[in-house]
C-alpha positions as CSV (number, residue, x, y, z in Angstrom):
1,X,1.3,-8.8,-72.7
2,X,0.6,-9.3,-76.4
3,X,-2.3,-10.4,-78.1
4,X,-3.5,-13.7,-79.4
5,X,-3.3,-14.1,-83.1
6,X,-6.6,-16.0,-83.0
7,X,-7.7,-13.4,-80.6
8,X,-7.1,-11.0,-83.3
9,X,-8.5,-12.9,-86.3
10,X,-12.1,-13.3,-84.4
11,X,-12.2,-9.4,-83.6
12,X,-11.3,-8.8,-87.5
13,X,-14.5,-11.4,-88.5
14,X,-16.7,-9.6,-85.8
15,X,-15.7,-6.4,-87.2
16,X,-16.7,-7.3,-90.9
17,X,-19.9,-8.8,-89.9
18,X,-20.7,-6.1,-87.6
19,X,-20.1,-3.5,-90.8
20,X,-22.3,-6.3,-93.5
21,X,-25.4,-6.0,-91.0
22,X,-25.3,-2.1,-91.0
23,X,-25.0,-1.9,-94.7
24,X,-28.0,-3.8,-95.0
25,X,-30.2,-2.1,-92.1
26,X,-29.0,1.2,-94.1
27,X,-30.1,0.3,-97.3
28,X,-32.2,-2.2,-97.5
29,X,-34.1,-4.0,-99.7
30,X,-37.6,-3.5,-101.1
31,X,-38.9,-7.1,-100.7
32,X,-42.6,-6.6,-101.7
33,X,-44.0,-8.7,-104.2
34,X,-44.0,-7.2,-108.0
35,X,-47.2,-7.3,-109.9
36,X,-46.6,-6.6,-113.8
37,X,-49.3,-4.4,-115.6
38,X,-51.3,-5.3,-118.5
39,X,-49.3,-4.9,-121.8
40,X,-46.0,-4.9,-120.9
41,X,-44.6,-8.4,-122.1
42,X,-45.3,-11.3,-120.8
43,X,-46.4,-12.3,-116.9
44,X,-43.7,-13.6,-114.8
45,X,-44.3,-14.0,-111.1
46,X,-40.9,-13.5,-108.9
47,X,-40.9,-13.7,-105.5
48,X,-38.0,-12.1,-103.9
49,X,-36.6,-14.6,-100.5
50,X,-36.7,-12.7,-96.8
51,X,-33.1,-13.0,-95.9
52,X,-32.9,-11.3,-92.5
53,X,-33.5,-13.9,-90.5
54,X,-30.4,-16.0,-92.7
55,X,-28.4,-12.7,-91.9
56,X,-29.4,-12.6,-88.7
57,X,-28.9,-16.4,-87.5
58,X,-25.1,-15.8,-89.1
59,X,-25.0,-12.4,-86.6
60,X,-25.5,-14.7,-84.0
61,X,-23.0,-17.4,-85.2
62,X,-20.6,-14.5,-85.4
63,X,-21.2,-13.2,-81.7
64,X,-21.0,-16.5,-80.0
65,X,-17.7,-17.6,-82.1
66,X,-16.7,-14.4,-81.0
67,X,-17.1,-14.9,-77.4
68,X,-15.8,-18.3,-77.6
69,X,-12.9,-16.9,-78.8
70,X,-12.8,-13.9,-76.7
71,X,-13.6,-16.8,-73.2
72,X,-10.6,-19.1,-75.1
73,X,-8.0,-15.8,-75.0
74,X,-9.7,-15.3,-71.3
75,X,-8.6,-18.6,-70.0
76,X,-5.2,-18.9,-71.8
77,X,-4.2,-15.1,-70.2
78,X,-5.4,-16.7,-66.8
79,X,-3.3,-20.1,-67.4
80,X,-0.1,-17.8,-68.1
81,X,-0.6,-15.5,-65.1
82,X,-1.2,-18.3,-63.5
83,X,1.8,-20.0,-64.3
84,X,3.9,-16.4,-63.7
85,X,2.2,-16.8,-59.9
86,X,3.4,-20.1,-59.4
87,X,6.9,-19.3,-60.6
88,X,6.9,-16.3,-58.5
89,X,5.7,-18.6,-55.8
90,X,8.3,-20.8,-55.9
91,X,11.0,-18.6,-56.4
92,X,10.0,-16.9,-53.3
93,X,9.7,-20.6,-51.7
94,X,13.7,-21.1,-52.9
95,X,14.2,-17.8,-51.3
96,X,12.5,-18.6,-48.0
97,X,14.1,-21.7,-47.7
98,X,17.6,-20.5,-48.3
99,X,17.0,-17.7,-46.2
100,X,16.0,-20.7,-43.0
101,X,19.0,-22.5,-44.0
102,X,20.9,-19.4,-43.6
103,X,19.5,-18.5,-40.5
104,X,19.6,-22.3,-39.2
105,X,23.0,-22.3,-40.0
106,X,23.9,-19.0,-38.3
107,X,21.9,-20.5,-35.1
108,X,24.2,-23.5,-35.0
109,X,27.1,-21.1,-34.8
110,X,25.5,-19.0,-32.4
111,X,24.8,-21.9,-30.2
112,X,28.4,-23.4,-30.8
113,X,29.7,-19.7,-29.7
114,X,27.2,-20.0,-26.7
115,X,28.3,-23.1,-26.2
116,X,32.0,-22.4,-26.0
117,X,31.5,-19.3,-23.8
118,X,29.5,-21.2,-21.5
119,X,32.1,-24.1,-20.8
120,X,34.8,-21.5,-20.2
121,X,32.4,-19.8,-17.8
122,X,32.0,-23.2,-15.9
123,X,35.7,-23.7,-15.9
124,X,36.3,-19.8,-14.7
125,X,33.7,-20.2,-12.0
126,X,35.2,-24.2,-11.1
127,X,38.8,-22.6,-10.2
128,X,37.3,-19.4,-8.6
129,X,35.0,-21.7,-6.4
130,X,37.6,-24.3,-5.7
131,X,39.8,-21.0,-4.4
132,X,37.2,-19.6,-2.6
133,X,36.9,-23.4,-1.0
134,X,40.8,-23.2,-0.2
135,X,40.4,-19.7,1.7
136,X,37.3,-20.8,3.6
137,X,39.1,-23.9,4.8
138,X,42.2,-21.9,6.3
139,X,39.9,-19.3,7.4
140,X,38.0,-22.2,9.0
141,X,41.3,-23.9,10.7
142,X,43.0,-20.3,11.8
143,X,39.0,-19.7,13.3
144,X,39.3,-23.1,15.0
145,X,42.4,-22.8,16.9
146,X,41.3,-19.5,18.2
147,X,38.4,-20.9,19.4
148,X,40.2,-23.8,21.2
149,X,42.3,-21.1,22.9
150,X,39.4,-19.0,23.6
151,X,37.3,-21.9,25.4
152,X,40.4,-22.8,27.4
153,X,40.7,-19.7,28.9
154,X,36.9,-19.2,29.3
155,X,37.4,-22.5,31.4
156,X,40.2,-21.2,33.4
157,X,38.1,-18.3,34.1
158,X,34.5,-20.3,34.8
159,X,36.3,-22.8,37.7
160,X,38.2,-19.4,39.1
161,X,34.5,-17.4,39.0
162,X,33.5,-20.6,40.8
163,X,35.7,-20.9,43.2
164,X,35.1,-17.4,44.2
165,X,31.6,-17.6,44.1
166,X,31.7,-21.1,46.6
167,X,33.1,-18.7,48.6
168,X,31.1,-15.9,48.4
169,X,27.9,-18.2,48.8
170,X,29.4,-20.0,52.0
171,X,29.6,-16.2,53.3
172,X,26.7,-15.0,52.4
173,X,24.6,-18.3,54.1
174,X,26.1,-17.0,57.2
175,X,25.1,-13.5,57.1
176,X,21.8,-14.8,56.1
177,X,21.4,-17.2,58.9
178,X,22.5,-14.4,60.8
179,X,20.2,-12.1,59.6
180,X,16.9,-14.2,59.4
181,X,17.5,-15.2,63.0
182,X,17.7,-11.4,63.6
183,X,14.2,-11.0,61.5
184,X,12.7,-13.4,63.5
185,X,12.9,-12.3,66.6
186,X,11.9,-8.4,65.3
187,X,9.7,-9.8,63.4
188,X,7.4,-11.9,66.3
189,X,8.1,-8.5,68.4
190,X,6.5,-6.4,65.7
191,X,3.8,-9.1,65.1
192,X,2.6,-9.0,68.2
193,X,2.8,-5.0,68.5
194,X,0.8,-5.0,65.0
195,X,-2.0,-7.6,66.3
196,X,-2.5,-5.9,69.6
197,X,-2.9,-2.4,67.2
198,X,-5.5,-4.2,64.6
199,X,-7.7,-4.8,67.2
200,X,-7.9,-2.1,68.5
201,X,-8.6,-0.3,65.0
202,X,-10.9,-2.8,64.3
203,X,-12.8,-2.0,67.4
204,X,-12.6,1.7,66.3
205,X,-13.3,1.6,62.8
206,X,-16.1,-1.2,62.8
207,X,-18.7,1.1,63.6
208,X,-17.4,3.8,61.6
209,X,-17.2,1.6,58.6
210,X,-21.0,0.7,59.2
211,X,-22.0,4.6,59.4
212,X,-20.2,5.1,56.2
213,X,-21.5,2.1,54.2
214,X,-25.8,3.1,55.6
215,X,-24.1,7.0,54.4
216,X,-23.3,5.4,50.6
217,X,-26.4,3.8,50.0
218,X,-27.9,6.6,50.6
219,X,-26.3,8.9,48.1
220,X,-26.7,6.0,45.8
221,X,-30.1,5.9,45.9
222,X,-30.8,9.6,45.4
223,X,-28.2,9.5,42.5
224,X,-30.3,6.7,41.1
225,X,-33.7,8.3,41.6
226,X,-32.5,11.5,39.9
227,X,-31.8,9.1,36.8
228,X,-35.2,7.3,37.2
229,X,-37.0,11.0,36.7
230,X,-34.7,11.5,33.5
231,X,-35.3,8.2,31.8
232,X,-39.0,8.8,33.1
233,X,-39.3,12.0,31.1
234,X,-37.1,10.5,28.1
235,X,-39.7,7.4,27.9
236,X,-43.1,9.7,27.7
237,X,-41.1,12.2,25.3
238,X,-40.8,9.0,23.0
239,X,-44.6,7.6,23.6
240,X,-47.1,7.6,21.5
241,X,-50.2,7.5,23.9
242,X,-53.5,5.6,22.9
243,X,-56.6,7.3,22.4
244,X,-58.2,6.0,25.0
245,X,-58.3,6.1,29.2
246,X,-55.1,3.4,30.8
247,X,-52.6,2.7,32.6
248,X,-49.4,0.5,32.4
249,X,-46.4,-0.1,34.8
250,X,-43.7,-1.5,33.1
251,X,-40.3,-2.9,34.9
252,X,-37.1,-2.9,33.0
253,X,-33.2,-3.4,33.6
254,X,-30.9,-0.9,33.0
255,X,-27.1,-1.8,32.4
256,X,-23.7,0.4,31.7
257,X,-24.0,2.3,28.8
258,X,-27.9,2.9,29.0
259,X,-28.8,-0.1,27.3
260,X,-32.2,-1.9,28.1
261,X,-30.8,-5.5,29.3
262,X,-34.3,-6.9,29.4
263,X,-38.3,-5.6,29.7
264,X,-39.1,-7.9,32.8
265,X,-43.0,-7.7,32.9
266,X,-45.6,-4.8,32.1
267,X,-49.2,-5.2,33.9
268,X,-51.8,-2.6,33.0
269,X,-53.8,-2.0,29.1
270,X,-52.5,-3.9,26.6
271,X,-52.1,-0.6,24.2
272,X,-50.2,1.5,26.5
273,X,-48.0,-1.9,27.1
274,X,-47.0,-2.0,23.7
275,X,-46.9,1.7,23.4
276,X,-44.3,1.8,26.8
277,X,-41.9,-0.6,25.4
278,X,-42.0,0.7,22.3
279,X,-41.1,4.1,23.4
280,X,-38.6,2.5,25.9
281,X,-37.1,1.0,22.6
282,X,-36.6,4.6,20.9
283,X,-35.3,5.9,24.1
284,X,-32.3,4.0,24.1
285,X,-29.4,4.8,25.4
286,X,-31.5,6.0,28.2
287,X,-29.3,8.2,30.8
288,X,-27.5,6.3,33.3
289,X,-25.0,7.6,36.0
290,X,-21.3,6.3,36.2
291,X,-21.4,5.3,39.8
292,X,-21.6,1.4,39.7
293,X,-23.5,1.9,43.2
294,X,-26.2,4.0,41.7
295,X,-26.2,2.1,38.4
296,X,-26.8,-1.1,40.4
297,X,-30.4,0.7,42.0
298,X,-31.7,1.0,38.3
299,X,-31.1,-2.9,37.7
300,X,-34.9,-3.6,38.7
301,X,-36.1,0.1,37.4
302,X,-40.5,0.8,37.4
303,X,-41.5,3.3,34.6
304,X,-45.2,4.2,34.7
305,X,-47.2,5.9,32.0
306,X,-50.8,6.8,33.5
307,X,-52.0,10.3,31.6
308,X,-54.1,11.2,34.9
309,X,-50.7,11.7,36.4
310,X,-48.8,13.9,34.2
């Protein structure tokens, strides 16, 4: 960009003033005061003026015009670039907007192309459904009448099948009548051949069947005691005995599985009651046979924990 003439006039001023000052600094001025000496004319007293601070106050004059003019070249630079910007600005805002026009416009024809497509595909899809319409409909009528024929002769068919089956019914409710009377009469023969052989088996087996059940319990039992002695053993494995002399006696119920359905009572020292069911607790699942007979002796099951019988 090129320079401001005024910009150019102010460095030129700055530059001479800068160059006057230097002279002077350089070489000087003697500004003492001079004393004439006896017999050499007549006495005049001059007193030669300080003039730096004059010089110096017209440095300072210089400088600021010279900023002034330098901040006045600043702010016209800035107004142009400023004005460059805003030109730029709104070229590129003539640009943009005939750009969206162009683009608005090509959208209209788009849509108008879309538009055009889309009524020919409703009109294609129109005759192509109103065909298919056409086709279903015969299809429908030719479907119909077969049907109708069909259910005629599945009529015929039905009342002959029923006909027939009248028949076979009426036939077979004489047989049956036939036969039933037949089955009654074996039947009270064999009745009364069975009744005359229960009682006698029942007279038989009655006391065989009390022999066997007295046999059962028995084996029961022992199955259940052997089970007492394991859980026994399991329980005072698991106890943690008090330090001192006592007894408890503690009943429990056993169900499937080994599991402790309830502690019913515990009579004896208080510490070896807690102790016991504790150590019952830790025991569980506690072993149980699979016999429901045997099982069914542990339901009301005594476990006793008395150190002087170990």
């Amino acid at each position: 960009m090129p320079r401001d003439p005024d910009f150019k006039l102010a460095l030129l001023v700055a530059l001479v003033g800068h160059i006057v000052v230097i002279g002077l600094l350089v070489f000087g001025y003697n500004f003492r005061e001079i004393t004439p000496t006896a017999g050499e004319g007549p006495v005049i007293n001059a007193k030669i003026i300080d003039t730096r601070p004059l010089i110096e106050k017209k440095k300072q004059q210089k400088i600021a015009e010279q900023k002034r003019l330098e901040e006045q070249a600043r702010k016209k630079r800035e107004e142009e670039q400023r004005k460059i910007r805003e030109a730029e600005a709104e070229k590129q805002r003539i640009a943009e907007a005939e750009r969206k026009q162009r683009e608005q416009e090509q959208e209209r024809q788009r849509q108008a192309e879309a538009e055009k497509k889309r009524i020919a595909e409703a009109e294609r899809k129109q005759k192509e459904d109103e065909a298919r319409k056409a086709a279903e409909a015969e299809k429908k009528r030719v479907a119909e009448e077969e049907r109708k024929k069909q259910e005629a002769e599945e009529q015929r068919k039905r009342e002959e099948a029923e006909r027939k089956k009248r028949e076979e019914e009426e036939r077979k409710r004489k047989e049956e009548e036939a036969r039933k009377k037949k089955e009654a009469e074996e039947k009270a023969r064999r009745e009364q051949e069975e009744a005359e052989r229960k009682r006698l088996e029942e007279e038989l087996f009655g006391e065989i069947d009390e022999a066997a059940e007295d046999l059962e319990l028995a084996r029961a039992k022992g199955v259940a005691n052997e089970f007492a002695a394991q859980i026994q053993r399991k329980v005072r494995g698991n106890w943690i005995q008090p330090t001192h002399t006592g007894r408890a006696e503690i009943r429990i119920q056993v169900g499937p599985g080994g599991v402790v359905l309830a502690i019913l009572d515990c009579q004896g020292d208080n510490a070896y009651c807690s102790t016991g069911i504790a150590a019952i607790k830790r025991s569980e699942p506690l072993p149980v046979p699979d016999d429901p007979k045997a099982l069914e002796q542990l339901k009301n099951l005594r476990i006793i924990l008395d150190p002087t019988q170990q």
